[in-house]
Backbone as JSON Lines, residues from 0, in Angstrom:
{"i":0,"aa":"X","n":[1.76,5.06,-6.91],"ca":[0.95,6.04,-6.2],"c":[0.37,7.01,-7.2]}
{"i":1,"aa":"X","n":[-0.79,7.45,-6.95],"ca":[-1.25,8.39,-7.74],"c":[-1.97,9.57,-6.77]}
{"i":2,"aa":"X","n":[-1.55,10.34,-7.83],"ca":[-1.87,11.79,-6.83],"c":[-2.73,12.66,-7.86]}
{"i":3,"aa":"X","n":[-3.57,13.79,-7.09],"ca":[-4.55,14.51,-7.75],"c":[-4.44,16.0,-6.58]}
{"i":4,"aa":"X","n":[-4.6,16.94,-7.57],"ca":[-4.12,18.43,-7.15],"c":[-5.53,19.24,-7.89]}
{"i":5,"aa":"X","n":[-6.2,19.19,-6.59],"ca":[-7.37,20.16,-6.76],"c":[-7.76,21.0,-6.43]}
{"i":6,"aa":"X","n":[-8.4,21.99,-6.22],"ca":[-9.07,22.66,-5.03],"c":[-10.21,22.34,-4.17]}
{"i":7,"aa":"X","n":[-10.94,21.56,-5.28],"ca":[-11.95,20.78,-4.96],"c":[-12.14,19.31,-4.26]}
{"i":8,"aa":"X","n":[-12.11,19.64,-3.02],"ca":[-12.25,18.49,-1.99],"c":[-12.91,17.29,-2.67]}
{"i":9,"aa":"X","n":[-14.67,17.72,-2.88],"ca":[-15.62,16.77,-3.6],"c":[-15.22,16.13,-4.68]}
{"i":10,"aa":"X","n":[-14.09,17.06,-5.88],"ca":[-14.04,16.5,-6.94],"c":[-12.56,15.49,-6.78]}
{"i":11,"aa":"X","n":[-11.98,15.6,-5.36],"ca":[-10.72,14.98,-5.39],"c":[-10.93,13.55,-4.59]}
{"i":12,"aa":"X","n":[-12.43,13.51,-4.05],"ca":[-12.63,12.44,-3.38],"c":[-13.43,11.55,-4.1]}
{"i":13,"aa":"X","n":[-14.49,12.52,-5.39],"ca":[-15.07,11.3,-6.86],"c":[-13.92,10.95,-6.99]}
{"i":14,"aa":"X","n":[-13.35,11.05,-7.15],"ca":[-11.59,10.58,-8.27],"c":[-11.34,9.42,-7.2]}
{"i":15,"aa":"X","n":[-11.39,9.67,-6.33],"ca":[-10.2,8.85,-5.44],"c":[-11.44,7.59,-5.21]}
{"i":16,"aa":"X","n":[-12.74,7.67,-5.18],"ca":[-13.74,6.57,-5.5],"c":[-13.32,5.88,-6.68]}
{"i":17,"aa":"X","n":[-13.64,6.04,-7.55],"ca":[-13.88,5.86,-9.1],"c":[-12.22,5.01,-9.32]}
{"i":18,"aa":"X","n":[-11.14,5.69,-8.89],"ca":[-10.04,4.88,-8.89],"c":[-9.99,3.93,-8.09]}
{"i":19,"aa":"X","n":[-10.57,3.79,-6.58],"ca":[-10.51,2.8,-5.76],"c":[-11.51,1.44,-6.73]}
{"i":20,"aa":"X","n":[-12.24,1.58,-7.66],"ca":[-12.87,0.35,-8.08],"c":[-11.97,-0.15,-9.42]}
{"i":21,"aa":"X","n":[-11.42,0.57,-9.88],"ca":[-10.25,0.34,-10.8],"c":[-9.36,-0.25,-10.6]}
{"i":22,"aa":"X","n":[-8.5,0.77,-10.12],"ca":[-6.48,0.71,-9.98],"c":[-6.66,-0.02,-8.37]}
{"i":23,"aa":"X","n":[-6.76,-1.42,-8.26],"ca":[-6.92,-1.78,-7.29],"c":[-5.54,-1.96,-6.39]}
{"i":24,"aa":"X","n":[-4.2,-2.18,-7.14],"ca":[-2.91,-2.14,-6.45],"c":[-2.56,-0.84,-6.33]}
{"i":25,"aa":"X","n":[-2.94,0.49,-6.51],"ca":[-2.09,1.89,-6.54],"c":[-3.38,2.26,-5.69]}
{"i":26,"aa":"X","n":[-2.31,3.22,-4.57],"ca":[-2.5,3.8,-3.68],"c":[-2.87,5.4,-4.31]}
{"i":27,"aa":"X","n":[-3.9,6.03,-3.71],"ca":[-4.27,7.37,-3.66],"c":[-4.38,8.63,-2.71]}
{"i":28,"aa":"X","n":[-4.12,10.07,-3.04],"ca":[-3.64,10.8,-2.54],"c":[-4.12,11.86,-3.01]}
{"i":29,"aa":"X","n":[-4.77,13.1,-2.47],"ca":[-5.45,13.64,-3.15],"c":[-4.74,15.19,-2.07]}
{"i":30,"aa":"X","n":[-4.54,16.44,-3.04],"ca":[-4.27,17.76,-2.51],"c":[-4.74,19.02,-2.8]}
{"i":31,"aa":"X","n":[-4.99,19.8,-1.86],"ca":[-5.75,21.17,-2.54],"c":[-4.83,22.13,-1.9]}
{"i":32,"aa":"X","n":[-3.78,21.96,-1.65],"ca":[-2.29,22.95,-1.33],"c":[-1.19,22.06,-2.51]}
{"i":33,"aa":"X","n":[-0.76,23.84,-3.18],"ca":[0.53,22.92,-4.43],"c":[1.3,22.65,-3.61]}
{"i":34,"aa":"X","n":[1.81,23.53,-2.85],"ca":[3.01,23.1,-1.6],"c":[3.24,21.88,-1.16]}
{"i":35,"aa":"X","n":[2.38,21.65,-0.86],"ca":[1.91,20.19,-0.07],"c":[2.35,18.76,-0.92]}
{"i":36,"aa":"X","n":[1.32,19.35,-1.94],"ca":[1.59,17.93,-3.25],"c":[3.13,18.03,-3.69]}
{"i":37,"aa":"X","n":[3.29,18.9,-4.18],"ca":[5.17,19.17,-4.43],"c":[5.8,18.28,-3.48]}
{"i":38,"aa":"X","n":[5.9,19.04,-2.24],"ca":[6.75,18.0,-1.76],"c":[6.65,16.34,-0.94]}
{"i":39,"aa":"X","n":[5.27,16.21,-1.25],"ca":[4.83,14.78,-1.53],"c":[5.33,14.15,-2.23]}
{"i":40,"aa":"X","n":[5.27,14.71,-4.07],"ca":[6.18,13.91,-5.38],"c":[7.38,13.72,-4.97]}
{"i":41,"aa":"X","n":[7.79,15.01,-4.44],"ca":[9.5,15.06,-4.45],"c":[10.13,13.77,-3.48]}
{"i":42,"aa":"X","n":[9.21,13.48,-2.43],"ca":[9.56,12.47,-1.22],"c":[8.71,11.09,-1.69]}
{"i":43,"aa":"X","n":[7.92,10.49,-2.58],"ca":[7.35,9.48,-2.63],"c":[7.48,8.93,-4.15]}
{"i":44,"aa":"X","n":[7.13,7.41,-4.34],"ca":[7.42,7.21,-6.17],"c":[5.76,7.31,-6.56]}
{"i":45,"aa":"X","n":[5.42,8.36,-7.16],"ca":[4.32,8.87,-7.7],"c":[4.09,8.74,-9.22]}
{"i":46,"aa":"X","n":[3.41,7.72,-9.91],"ca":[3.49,7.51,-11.12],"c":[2.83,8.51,-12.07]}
{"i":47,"aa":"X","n":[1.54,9.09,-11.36],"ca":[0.22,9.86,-12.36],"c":[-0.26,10.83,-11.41]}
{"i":48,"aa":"X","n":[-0.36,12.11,-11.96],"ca":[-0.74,13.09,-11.23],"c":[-2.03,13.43,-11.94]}
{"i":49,"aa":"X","n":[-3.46,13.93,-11.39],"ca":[-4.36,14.72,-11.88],"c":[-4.02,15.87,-11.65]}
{"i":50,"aa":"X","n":[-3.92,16.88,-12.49],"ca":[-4.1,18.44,-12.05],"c":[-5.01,19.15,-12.71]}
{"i":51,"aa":"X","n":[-5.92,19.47,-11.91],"ca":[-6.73,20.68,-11.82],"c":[-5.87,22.09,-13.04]}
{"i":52,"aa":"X","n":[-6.32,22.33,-13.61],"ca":[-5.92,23.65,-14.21],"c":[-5.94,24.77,-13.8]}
{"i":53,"aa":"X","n":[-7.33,24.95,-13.16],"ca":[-7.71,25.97,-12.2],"c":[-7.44,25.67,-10.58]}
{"i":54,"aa":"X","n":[-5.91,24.85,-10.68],"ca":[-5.44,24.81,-9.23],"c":[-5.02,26.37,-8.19]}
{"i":55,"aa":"X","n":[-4.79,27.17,-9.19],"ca":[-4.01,28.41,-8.26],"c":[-4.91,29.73,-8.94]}
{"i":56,"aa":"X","n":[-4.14,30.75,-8.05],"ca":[-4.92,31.65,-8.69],"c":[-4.86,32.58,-9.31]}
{"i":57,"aa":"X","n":[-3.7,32.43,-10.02],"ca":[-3.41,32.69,-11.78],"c":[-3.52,32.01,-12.53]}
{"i":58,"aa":"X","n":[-4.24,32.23,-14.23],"ca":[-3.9,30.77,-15.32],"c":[-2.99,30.17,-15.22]}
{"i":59,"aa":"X","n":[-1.58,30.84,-14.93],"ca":[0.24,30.34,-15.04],"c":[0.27,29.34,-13.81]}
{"i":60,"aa":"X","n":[-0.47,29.73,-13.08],"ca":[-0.09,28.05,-12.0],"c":[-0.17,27.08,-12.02]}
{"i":61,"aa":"X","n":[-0.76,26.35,-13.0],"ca":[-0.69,25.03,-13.66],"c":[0.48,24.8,-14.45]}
{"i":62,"aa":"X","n":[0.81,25.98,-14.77],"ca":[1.58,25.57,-15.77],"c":[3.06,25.54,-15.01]}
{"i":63,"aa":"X","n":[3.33,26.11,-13.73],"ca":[4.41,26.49,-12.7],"c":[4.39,25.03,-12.41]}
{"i":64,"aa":"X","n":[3.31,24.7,-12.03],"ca":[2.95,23.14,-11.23],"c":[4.07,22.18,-11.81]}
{"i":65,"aa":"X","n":[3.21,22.49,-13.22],"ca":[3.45,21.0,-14.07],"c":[4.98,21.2,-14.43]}
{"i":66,"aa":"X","n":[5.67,22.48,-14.58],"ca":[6.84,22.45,-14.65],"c":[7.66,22.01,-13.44]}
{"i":67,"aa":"X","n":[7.49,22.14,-12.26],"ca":[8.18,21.69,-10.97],"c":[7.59,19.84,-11.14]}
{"i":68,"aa":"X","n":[6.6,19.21,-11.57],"ca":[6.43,18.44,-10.86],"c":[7.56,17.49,-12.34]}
{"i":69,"aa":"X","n":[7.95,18.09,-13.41],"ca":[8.48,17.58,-14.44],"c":[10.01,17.67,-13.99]}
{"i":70,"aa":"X","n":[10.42,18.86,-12.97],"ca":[11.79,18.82,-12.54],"c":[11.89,17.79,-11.47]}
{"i":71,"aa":"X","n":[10.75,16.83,-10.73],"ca":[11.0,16.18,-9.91],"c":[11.21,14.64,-10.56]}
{"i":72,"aa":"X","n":[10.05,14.64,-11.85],"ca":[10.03,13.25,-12.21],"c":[9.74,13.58,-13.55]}
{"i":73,"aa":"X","n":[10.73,13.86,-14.55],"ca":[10.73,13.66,-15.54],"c":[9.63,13.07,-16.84]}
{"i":74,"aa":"X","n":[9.47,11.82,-16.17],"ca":[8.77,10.7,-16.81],"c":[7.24,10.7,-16.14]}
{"i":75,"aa":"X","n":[6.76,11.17,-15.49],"ca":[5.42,10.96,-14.59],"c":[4.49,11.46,-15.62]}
{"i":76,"aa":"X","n":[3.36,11.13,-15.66],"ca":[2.21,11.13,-16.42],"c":[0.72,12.35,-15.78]}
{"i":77,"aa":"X","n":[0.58,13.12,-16.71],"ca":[0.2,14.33,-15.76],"c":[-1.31,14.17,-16.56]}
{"i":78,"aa":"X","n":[-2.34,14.51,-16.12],"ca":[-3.67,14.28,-16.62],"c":[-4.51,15.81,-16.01]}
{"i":79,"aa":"X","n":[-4.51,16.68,-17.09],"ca":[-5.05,17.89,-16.93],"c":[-6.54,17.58,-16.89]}
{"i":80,"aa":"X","n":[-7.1,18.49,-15.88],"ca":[-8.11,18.49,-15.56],"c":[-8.82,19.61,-15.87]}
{"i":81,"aa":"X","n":[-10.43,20.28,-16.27],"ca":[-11.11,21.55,-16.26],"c":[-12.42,21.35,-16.58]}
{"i":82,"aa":"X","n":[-13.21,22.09,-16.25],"ca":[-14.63,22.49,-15.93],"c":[-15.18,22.56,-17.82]}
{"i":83,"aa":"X","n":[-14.01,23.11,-18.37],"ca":[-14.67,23.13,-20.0],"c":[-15.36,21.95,-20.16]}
{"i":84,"aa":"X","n":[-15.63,21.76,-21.22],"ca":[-16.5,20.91,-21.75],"c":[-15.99,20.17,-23.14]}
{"i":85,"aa":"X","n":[-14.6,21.38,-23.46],"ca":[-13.74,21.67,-24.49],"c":[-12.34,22.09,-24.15]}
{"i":86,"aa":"X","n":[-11.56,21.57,-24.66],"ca":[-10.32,22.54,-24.71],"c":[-9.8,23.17,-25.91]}
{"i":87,"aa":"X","n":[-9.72,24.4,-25.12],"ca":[-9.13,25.55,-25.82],"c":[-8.08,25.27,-26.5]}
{"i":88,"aa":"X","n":[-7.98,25.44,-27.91],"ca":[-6.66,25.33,-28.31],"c":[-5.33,25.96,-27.9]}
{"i":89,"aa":"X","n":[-5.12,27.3,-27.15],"ca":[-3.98,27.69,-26.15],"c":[-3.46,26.21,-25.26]}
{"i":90,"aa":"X","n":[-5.06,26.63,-24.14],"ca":[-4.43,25.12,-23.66],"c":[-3.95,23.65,-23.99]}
{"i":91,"aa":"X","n":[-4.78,23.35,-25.28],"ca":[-4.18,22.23,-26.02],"c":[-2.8,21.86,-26.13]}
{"i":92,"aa":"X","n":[-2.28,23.41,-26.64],"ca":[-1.06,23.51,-27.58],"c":[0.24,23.58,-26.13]}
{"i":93,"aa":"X","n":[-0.44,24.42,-24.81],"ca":[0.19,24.24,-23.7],"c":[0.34,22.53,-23.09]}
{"i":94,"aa":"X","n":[-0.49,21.75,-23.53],"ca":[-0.38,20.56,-23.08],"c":[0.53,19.48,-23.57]}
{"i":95,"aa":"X","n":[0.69,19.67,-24.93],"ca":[1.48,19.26,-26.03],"c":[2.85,19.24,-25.14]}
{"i":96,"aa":"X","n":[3.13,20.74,-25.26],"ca":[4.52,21.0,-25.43],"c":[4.65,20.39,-23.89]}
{"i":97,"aa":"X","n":[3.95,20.54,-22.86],"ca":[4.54,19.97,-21.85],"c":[3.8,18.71,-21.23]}
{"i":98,"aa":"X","n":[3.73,17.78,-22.65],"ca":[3.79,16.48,-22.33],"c":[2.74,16.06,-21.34]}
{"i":99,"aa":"X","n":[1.91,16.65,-21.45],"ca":[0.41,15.66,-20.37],"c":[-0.49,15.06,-21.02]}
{"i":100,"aa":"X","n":[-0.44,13.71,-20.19],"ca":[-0.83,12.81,-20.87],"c":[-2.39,12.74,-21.14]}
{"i":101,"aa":"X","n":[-3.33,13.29,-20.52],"ca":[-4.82,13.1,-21.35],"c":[-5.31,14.53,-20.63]}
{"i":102,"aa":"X","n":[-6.34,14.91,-20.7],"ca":[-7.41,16.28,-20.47],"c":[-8.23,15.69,-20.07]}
{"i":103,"aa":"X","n":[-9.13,15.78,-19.04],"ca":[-10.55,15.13,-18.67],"c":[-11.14,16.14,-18.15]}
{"i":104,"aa":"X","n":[-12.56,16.42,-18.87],"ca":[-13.77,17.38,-18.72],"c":[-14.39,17.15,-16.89]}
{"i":105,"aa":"X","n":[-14.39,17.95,-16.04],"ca":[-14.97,17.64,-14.68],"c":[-16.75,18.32,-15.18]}
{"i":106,"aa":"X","n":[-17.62,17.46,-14.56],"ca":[-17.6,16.27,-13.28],"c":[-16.7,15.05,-13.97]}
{"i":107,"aa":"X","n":[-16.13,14.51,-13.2],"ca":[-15.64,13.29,-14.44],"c":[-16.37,12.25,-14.59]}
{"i":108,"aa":"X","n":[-16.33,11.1,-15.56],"ca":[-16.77,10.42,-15.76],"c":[-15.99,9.4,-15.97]}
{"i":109,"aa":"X","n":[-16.82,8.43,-15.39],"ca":[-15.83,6.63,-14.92],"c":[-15.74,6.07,-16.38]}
{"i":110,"aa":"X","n":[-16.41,6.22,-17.24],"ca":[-16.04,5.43,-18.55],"c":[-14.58,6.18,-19.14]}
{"i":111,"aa":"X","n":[-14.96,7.73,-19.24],"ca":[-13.92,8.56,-19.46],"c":[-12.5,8.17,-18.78]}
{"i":112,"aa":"X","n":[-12.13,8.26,-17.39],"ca":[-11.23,8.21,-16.49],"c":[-10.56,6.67,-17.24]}
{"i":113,"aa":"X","n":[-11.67,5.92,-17.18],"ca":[-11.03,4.29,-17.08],"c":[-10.09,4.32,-18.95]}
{"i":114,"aa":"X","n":[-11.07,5.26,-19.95],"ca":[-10.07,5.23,-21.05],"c":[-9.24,5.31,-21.46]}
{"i":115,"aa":"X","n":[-9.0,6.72,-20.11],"ca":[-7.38,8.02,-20.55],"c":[-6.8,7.21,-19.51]}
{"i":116,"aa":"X","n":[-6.99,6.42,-18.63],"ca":[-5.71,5.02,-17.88],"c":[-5.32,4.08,-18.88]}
{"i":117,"aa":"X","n":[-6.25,3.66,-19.6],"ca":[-5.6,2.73,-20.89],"c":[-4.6,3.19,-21.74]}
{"i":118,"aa":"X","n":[-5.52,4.08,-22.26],"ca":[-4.54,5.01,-23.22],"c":[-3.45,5.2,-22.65]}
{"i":119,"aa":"X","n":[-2.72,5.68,-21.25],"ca":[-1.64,6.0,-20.89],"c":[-1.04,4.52,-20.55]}
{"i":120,"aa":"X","n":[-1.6,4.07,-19.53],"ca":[-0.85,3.47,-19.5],"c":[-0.74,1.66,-19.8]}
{"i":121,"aa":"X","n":[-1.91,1.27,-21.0],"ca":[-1.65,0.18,-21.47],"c":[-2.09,-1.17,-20.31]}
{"i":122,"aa":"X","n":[-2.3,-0.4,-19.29],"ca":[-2.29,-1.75,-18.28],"c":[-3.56,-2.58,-18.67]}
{"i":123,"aa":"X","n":[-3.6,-3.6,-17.98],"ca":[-4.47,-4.31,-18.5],"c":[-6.01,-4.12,-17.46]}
{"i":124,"aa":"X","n":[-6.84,-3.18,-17.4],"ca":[-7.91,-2.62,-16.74],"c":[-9.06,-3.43,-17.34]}
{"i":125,"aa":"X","n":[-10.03,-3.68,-16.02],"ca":[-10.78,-4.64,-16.88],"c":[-11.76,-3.57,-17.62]}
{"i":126,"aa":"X","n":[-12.79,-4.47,-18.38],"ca":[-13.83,-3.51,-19.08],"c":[-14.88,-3.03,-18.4]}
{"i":127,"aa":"X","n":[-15.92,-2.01,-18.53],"ca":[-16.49,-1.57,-17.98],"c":[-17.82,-2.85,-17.85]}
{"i":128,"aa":"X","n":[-18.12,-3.33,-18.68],"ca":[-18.99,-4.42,-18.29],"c":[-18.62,-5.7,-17.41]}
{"i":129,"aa":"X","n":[-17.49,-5.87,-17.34],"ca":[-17.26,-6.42,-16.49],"c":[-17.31,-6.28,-14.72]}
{"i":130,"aa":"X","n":[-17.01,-4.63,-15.0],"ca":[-16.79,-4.46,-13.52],"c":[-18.27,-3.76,-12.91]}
{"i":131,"aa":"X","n":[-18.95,-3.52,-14.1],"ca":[-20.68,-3.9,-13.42],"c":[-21.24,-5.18,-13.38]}
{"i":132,"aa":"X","n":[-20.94,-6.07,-13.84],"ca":[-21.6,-7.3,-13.22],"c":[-20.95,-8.24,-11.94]}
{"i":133,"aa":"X","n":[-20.12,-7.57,-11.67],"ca":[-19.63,-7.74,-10.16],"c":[-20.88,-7.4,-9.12]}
């Protein structure tokens, strides 16, 4: 299962497109309440989370997030999300230490998305030319 923690309805339903032509066996789930998603992880086997950075409405709530969603599942693969264009080295160095697995610039982009799934997780995704000449 994969889950995504946004505020943004529009940007949680590109995602949940863009993965539906991909990750054709994993199911999607998309939230704009942390509450909600929390205890979703805590009750379901959730492999990859997107989070929004600018999920709450302090800087520190991402970082609250990603710490609760690390006390639920240790091992889960967290993919920070933000409007930059860049990341800030603060946030960089915040990402490091708590282990998330790629950064992706919003609007997102399907070549982008389909890379930072390889990169994490090795599966075997087809190539992008392939899945345009479908």
């Amino acid at each position: 299962m994969i889950v995504a923690l946004d505020k943004d309805r529009q940007s949680n339903e590109k995602l949940g497109s863009m993965l539906k032509q991909t990750m054709i066996n994993h199911k999607y789930r998309y939230f704009t309440s942390i509450s909600e998603c929390i205890d979703f992880v805590s009750n379901f086997e959730v492999s990859l989370v997107f989070l929004s950075k600018d999920i709450g409405h302090h800087p520190y709530d991402v970082q609250i997030v990603c710490h609760k969603l690390r006390k639920i599942k240790s091992d889960i693969d967290i993919i920070l999300m933000g409007n930059d264009d860049k990341l800030n080295s603060s946030m960089a160095l915040w990402s490091l230490k708590n282990r998330c697995s790629d950064y992706l610039c919003k609007p997102l982009e399907y070549e982008k998305l389909i890379s930072s799934l390889r990169n994490i997780w090795f599966n075997p995704i087809p190539e992008l030319d392939d899945l345009i000449s479908l």
